[in-house]
C-alpha positions as CSV (number, residue, x, y, z in Angstrom):
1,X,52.6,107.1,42.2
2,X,49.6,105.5,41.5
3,X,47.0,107.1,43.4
4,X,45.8,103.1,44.5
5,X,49.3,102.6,45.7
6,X,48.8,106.1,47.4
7,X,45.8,105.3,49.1
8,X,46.8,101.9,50.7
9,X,50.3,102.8,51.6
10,X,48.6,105.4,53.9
11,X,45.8,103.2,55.2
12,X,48.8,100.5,56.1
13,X,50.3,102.8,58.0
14,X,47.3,103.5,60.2
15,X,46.0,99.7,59.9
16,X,49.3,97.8,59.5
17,X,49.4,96.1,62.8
18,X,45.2,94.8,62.2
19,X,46.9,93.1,59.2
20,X,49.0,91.3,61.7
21,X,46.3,89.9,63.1
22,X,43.7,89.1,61.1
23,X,42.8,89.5,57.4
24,X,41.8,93.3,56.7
25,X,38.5,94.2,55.4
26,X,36.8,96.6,52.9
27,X,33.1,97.0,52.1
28,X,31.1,98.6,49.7
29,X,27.1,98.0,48.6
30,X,24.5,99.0,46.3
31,X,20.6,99.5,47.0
32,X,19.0,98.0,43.9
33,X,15.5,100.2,44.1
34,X,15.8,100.1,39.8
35,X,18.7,99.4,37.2
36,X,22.0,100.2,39.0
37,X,23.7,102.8,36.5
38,X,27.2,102.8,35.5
39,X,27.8,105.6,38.4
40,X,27.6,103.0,41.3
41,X,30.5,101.2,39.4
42,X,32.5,104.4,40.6
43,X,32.6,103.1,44.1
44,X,32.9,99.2,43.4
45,X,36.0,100.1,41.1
46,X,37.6,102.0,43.6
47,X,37.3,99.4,46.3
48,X,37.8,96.5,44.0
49,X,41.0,97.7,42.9
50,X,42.6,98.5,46.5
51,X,41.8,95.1,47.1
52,X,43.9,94.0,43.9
53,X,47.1,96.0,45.1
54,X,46.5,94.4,49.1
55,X,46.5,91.5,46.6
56,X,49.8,92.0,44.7
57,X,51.3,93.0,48.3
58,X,50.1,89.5,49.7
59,X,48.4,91.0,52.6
60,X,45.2,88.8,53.8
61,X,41.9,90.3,53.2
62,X,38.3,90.7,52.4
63,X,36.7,92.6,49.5
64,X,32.7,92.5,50.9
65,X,29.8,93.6,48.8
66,X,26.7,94.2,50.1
67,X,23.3,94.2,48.1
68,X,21.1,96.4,50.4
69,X,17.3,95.4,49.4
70,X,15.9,96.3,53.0
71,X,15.3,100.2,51.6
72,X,12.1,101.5,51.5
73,X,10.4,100.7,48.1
74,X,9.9,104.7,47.8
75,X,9.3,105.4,43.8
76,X,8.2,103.3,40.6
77,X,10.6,104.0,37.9
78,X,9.2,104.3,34.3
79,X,10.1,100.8,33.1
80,X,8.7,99.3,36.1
81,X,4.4,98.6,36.0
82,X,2.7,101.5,37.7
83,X,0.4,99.1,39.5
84,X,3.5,98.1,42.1
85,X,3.0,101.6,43.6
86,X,0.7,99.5,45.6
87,X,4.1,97.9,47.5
88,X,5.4,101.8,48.1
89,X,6.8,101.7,51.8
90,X,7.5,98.3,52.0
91,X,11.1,96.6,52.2
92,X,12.5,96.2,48.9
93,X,12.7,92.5,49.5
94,X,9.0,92.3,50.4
95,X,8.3,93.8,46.9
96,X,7.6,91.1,44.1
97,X,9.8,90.9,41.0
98,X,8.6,92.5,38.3
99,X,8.9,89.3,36.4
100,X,7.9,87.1,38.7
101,X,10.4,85.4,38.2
102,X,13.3,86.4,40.8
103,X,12.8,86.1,44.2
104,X,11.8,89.6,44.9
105,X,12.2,92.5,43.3
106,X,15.2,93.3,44.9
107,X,16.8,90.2,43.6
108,X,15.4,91.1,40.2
109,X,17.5,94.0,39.5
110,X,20.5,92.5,41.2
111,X,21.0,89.5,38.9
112,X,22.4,91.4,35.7
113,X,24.2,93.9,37.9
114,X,25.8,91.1,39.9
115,X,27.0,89.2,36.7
116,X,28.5,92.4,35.3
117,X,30.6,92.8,38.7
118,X,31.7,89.3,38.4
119,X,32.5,89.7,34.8
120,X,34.9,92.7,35.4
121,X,37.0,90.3,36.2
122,X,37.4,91.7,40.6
123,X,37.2,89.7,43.4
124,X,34.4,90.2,45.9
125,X,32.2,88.3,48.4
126,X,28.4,89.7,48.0
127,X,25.6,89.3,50.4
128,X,22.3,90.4,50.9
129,X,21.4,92.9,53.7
130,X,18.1,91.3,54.6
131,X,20.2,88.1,55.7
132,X,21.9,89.8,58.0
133,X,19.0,91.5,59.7
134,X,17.1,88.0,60.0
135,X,20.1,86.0,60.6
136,X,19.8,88.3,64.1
137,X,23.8,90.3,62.8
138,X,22.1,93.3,63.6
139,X,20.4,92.6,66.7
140,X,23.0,93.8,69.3
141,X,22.9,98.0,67.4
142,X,19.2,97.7,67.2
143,X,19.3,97.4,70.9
144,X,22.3,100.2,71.2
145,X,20.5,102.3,68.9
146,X,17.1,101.7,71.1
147,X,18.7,102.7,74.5
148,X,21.1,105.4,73.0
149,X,18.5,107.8,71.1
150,X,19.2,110.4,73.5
151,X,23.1,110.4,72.6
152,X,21.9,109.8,68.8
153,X,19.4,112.4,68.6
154,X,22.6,114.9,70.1
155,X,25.3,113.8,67.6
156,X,22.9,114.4,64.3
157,X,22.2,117.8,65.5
158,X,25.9,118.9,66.3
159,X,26.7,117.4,63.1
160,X,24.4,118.2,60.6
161,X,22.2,120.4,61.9
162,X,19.4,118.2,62.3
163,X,16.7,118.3,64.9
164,X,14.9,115.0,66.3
165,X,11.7,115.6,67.9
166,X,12.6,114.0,71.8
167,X,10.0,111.2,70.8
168,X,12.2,110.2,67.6
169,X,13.3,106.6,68.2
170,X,15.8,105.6,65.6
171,X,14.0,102.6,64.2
172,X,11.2,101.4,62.0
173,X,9.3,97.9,62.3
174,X,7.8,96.1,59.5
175,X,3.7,96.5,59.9
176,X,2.0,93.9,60.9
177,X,-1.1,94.6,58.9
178,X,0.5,96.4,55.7
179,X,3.6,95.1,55.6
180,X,5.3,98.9,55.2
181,X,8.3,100.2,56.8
182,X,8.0,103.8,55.6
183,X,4.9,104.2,57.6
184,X,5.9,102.8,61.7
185,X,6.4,105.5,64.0
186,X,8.1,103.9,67.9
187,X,6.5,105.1,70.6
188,X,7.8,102.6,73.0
189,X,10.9,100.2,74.0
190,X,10.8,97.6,76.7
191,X,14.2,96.0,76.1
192,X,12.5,93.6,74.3
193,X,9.8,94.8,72.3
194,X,8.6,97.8,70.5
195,X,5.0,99.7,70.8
196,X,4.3,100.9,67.0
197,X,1.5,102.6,65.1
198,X,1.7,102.7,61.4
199,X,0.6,106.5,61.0
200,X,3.5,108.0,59.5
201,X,2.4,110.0,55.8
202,X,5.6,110.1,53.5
203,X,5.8,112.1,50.4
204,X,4.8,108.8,48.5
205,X,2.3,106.9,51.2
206,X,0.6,106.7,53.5
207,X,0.6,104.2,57.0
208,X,-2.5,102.0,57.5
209,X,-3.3,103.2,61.4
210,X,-2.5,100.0,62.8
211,X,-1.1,100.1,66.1
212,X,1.1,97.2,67.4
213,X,3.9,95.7,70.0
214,X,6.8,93.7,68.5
215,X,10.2,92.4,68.5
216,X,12.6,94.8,66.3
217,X,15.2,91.3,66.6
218,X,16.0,89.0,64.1
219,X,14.7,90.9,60.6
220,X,11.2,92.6,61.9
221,X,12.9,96.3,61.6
222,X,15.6,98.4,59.8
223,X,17.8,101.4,61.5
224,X,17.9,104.6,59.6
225,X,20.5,104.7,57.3
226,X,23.1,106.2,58.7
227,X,22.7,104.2,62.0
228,X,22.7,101.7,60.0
229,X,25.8,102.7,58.0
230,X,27.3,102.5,61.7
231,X,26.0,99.4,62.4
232,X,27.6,97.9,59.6
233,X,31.0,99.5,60.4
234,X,31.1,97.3,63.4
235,X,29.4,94.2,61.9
236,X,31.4,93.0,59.4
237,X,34.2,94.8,61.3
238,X,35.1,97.1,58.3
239,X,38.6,98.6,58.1
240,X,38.1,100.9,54.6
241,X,35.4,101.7,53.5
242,X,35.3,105.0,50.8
243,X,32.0,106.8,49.9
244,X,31.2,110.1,47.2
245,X,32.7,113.4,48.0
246,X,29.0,114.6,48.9
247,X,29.2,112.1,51.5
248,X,32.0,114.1,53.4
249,X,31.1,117.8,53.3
250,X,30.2,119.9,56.2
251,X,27.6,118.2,58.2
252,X,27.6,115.6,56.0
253,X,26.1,111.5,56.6
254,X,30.0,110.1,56.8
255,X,30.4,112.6,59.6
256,X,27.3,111.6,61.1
257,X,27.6,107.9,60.7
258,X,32.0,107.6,62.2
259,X,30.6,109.7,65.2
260,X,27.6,107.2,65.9
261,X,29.9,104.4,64.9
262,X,32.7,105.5,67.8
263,X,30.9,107.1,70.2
264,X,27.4,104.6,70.3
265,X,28.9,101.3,68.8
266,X,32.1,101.6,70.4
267,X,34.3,100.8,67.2
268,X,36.4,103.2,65.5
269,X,35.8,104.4,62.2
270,X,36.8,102.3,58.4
271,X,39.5,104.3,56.8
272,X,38.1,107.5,54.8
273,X,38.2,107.8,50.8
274,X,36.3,109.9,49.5
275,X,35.4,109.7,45.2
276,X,34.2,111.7,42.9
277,X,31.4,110.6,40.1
278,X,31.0,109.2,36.9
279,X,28.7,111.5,34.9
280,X,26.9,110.6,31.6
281,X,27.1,113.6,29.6
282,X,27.9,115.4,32.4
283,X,24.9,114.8,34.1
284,X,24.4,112.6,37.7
285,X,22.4,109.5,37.6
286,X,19.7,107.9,39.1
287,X,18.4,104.3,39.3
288,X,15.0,104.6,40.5
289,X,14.5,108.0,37.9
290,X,16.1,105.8,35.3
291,X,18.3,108.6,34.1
292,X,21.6,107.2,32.7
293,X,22.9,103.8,31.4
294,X,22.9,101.3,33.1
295,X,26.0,99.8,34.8
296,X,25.1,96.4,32.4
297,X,25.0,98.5,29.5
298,X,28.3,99.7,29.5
299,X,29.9,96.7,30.6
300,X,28.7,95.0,27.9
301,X,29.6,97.2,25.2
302,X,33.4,97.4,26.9
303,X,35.9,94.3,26.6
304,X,37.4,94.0,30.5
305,X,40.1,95.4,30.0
306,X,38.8,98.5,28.6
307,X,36.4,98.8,31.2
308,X,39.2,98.5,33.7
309,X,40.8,101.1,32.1
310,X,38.4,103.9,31.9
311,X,37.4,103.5,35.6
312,X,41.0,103.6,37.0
313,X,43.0,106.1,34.5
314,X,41.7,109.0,36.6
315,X,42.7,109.6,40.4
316,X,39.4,108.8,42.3
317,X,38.9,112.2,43.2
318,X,38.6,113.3,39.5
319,X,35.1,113.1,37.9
320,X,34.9,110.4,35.3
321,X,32.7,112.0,32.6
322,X,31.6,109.0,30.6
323,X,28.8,109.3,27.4
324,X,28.6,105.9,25.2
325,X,27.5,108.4,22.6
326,X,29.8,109.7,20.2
327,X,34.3,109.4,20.0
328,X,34.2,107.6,23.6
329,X,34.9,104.6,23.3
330,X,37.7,104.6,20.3
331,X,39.5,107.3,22.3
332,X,39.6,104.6,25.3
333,X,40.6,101.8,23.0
334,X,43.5,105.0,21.5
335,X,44.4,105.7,25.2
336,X,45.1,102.1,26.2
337,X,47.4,101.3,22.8
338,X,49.2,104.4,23.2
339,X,50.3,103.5,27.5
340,X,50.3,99.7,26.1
341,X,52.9,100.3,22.9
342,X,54.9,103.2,25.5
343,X,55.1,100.5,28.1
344,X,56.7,98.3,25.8
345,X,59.0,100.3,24.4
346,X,59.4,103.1,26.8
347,X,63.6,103.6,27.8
348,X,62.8,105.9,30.9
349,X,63.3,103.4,33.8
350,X,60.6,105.6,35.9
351,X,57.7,106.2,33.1
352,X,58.1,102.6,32.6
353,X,57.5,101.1,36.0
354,X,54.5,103.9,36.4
355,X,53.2,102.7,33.7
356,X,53.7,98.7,33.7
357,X,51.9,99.5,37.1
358,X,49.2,100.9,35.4
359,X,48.6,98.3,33.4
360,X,49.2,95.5,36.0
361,X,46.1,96.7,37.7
362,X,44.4,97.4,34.5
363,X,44.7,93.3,34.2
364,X,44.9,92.5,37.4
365,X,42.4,89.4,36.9
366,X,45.6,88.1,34.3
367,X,48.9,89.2,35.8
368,X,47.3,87.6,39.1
369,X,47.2,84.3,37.0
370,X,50.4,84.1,34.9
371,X,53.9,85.3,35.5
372,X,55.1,86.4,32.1
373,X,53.9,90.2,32.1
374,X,54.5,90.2,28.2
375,X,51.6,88.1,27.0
376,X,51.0,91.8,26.9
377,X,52.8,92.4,24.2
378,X,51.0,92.1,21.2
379,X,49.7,94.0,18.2
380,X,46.9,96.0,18.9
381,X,44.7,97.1,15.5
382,X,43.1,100.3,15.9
383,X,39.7,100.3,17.0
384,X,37.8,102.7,14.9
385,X,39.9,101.6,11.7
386,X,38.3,97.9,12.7
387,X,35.1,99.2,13.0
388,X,35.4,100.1,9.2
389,X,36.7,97.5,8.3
390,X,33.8,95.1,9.8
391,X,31.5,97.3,7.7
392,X,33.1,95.8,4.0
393,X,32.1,91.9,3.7
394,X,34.1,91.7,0.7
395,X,37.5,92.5,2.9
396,X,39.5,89.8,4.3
397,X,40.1,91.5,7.6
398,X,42.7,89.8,8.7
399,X,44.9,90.1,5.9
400,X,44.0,93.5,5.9
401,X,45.7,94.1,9.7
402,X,48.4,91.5,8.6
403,X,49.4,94.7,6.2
404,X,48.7,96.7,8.5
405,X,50.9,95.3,11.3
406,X,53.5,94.4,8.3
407,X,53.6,90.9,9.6
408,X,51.7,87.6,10.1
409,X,49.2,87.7,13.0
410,X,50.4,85.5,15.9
411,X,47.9,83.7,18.5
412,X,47.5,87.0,20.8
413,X,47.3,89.3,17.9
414,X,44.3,87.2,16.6
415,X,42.7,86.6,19.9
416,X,42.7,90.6,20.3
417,X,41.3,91.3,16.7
418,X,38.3,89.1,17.0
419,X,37.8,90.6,20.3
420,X,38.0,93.9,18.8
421,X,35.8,92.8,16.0
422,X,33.0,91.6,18.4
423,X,33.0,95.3,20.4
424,X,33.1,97.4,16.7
425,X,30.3,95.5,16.0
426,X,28.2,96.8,19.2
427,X,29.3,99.7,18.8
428,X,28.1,100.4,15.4
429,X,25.1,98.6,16.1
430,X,24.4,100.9,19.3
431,X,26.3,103.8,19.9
432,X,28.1,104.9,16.7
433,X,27.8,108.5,15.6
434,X,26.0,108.3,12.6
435,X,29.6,109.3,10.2
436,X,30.9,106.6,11.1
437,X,28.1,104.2,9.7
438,X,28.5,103.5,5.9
439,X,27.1,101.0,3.3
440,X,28.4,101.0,-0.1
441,X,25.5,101.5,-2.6
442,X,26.2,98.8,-5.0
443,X,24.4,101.1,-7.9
444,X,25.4,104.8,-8.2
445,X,22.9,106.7,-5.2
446,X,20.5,109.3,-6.3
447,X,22.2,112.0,-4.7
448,X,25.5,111.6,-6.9
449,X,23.4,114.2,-9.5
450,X,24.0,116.7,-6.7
451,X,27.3,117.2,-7.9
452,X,28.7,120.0,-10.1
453,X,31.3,119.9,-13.0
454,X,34.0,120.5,-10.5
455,X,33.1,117.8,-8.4
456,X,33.3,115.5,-11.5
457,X,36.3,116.8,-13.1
458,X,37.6,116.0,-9.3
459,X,36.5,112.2,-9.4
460,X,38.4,111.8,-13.1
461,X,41.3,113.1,-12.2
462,X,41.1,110.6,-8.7
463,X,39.9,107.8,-11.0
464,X,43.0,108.8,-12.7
465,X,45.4,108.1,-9.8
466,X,43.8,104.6,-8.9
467,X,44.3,103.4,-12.1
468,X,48.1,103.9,-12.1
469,X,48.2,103.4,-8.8
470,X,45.9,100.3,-8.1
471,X,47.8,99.7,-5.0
472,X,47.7,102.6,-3.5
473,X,47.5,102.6,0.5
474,X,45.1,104.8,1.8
475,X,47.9,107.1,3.6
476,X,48.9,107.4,0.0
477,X,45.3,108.5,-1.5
478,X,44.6,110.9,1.3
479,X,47.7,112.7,0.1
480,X,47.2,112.9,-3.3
481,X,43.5,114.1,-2.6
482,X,45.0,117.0,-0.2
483,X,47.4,117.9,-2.7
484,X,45.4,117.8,-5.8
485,X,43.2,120.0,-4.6
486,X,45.4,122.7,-3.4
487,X,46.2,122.8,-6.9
488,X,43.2,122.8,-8.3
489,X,42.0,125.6,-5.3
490,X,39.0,123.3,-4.3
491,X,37.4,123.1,-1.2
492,X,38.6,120.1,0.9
493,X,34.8,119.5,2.5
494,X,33.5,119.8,-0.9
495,X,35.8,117.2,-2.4
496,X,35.0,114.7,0.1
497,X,31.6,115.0,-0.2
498,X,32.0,114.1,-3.7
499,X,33.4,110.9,-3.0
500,X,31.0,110.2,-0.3
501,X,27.7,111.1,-2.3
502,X,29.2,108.6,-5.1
503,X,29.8,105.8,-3.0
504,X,27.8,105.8,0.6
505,X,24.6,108.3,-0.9
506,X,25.7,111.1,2.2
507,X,27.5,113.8,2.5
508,X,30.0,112.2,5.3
509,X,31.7,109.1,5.9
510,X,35.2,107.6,6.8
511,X,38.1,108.9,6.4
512,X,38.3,109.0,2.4
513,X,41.7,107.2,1.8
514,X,40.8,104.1,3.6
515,X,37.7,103.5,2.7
516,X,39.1,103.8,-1.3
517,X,41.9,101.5,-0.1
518,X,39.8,99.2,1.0
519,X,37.1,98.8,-2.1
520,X,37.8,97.0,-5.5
521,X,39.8,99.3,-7.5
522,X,37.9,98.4,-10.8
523,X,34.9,98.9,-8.9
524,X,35.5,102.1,-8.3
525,X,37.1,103.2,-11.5
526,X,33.5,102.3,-13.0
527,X,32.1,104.3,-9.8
528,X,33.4,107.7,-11.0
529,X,33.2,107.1,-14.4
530,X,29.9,106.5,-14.2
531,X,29.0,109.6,-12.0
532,X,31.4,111.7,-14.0
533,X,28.3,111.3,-17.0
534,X,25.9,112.3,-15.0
535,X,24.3,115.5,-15.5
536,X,23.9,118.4,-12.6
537,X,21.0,119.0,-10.5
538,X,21.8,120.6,-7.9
């Protein structure tokens, strides 16, 4: 079973009769203190795609996405001007953009990340914490909070081990002289306003000394996270609602934040699901350190479906381990063909219908639309061999894959070529390995007097073959090169070089076969003959 299909069958079975009621409701958010990475698509994903298969099992709900910009502003990342450490403590939406541009900085950060989300193809409603807070939604677990610190202060320290001083009041107003939140310290509740001074000293600023009374209502102060996390539970009356493994161990903030949630706000707890992480090169990620790509970055470099793919082929609670770098993404593009051409021609009833599952979630945004699941269906050209292709001008490229295929290309098979065409491109562009990066030296390259007499006699014979064979495929030419030099007890790396040094000016390149294939046969005839006259340096 798909583990999606897993997870909602046994949060039906707790929530089924809410459904009957009213339309469900997940919830998941981001703070935007920098550029989100691709790890914070991790969560999204997850949630995004439970709320496709509530979808495909016609079950009323809401998919909520919250952009948290009422966080401390507690670091300035290295791509961000120094000089805003000036706005460290304050709100994130009471610090400027850093173009000036967006509405704050907040907002700033949120615009590409929110257009990526939306691009993915998954239906969500977004909204802005700060709204909520000055639109008063948070007014009624301020007040709880406020009165209950006693009870509060008791569940953190059963739970996690953590000890509030009896003073600790578990809120912070916004300062009426420096505009921090970091930096308020309660020392007094009325019922309907607070006493503060602005004296707190954080690891990154400092308060102003300014002592105060004020209302904590209607967006003039934040709860501490994981009160807040509570508070949220109950506001927009959240049913599931998943969060990172970390999140979940032994004294952990989940823990913290369903007891405060029950036992304070008097609602019970979302549905639990816990996820692992995406890692870049096995490493976490951080948006305000600026460590990792960015969640913009890979979507862009990904068609949808692709990015689809690589963030639901692995159960949730199996770490994606995603580096742009490299093999990445033409093993992603391999993996989808290969479940795409099983689907479609798989005879097992069961692999099939896991499968067409797969892939119905994969596209979700397009099976949602249209009926006919075989649109599906169509030829898919191999990624990395149109990345080589893209790299020869003189190649018509369709024609090419029309051989290829070993038919004409029909309106889908096109469609998904130039789409193909448009991602090798990036790819090359950013985040090829270097080997895979060629340009055909249209005189022979210096380094061709590198090679010795063997390497020569090698390119002869090889000239040789083209020349009876001037149709060769390249299937065909790798063979002959493996087999002739077996015979001729050469070294395979050092006869590839030889081609490569001769045509590209390096020592790697392509697979050799294809790349032969796919240049001017009389071209290359006057290639080797002219490097077989050349005399060695080396």
């Amino acid at each position: 079973m798909f583990w999606g299909d897993d997870i909602i069958a046994k949060f039906l079975t707790e929530y089924g009769e809410e459904a009957k009621k009213r339309p469900l409701v997940l919830r998941d958010e981001k703070t935007l203190s920098g550029r989100p990475h691709i790890g914070s698509l991790r969560s999204f994903v997850m949630h995004a795609t439970l709320s496709d298969i509530l979808t495909s099992r016609d079950i009323p709900h809401h998919y909520f996405y919250e952009i948290n910009d009422t966080d401390a502003f507690d670091s300035v990342p290295p791509y961000v001007p120094q000089e805003f450490s000036e706005h460290l403590g304050k709100r994130l939406c009471d610090v400027p953009s850093p173009d000036s541009k967006a509405e704050n900085y907040a907002m700033f950060f949120a615009q590409a990340y929110l257009h990526a989300l939306t691009a993915s193809g998954y239906f969500f409603e977004s909204y802005r914490n700060s709204e909520k807070y000055s639109e008063g939604a948070y007014d009624e677990y301020i007040r709880l909070a406020l009165e209950k610190r006693q009870q509060i202060r008791v569940i953190y320290q059963e739970v996690s081990g953590s000890e509030k001083p009896e003073s600790w009041y578990p809120c912070q107003v916004i300062c009426d002289q420096c505009g921090k939140i970091a930096t308020t310290r309660l020392t007094g509740f009325d019922g309907k306003k607070v006493q503060y001074v602005c004296d707190a000293d954080t690891k990154y600023v400092k308060g102003c000394g300014f002592s105060g009374k004020k209302s904590p209502f209607r967006g003039n102060a934040t709860l501490p996270w994981k009160v807040e996390w509570a508070a949220k539970f109950c506001m927009m009356k959240v049913d599931l609602e998943g969060a990172g493994k970390d999140h979940y161990a032994a004294g952990g903030s989940r823990l913290v934040t369903n007891r405060i949630c029950e036992e304070i706000f008097g609602r019970k707890h979302p549905f639990d699901v816990r996820h692992e992480f995406i890692l870049i090169g096995g490493a976490k990620m951080s948006s305000s350190a600026g460590t990792g790509a960015t969640a913009s970055e890979v979507f862009a470099l990904l068609p949808r479906y692709i990015f689809r793919f690589m963030m639901i082929q692995k159960d949730v609670m199996q770490t994606i381990n995603f580096s742009p770098e490299g093999d990445t993404i033409p093993i992603l593009f391999d993996q989808y063909d290969e479940i795409c051409r099983d689907y479609f021609s798989e005879a097992n009833t069961e692999m099939k219908d896991h499968k067409k599952r797969f892939l119905e979630l994969t596209h979700a945004d397009v099976t949602r639309k249209h009926e006919d699941f075989q649109q599906l269906n169509r030829f898919l050209p191999r990624f990395i061999q149109v990345a080589f292709f893209v790299q020869m001008p003189h190649v018509d490229i369709y024609k090419k894959f029309e051989e290829i295929k070993g038919a004409p290309l029909c309106e889908l098979d096109r469609a998904e070529l130039d789409l193909r065409i448009e991602y090798a491109k990036k790819w090359l562009e950013v985040w090829s390995p270097e080997k895979y990066i060629f340009k055909i030296h249209e005189k022979v390259p210096e380094s061709a007097d590198l090679l010795d007499s063997h390497d020569r006699e090698f390119l002869k014979i090889l000239a040789e073959f083209l020349k009876k064979q001037p149709d060769a495929t390249g299937e065909m030419i790798q063979t002959f090169i493996y087999e002739r030099k077996t015979a001729l007890g050469l070294d395979s790396a050092k006869v590839f070089r030889a081609i490569y040094l001769s045509l590209l000016g390096k020592d790697s390149g392509p697979k050799a076969g294809w790349l032969l294939e796919a240049l001017d046969n009389q071209f290359l005839l006057q290639r080797f003959e002219e490097v077989s006259k050349i005399s060695f340096h080396g």
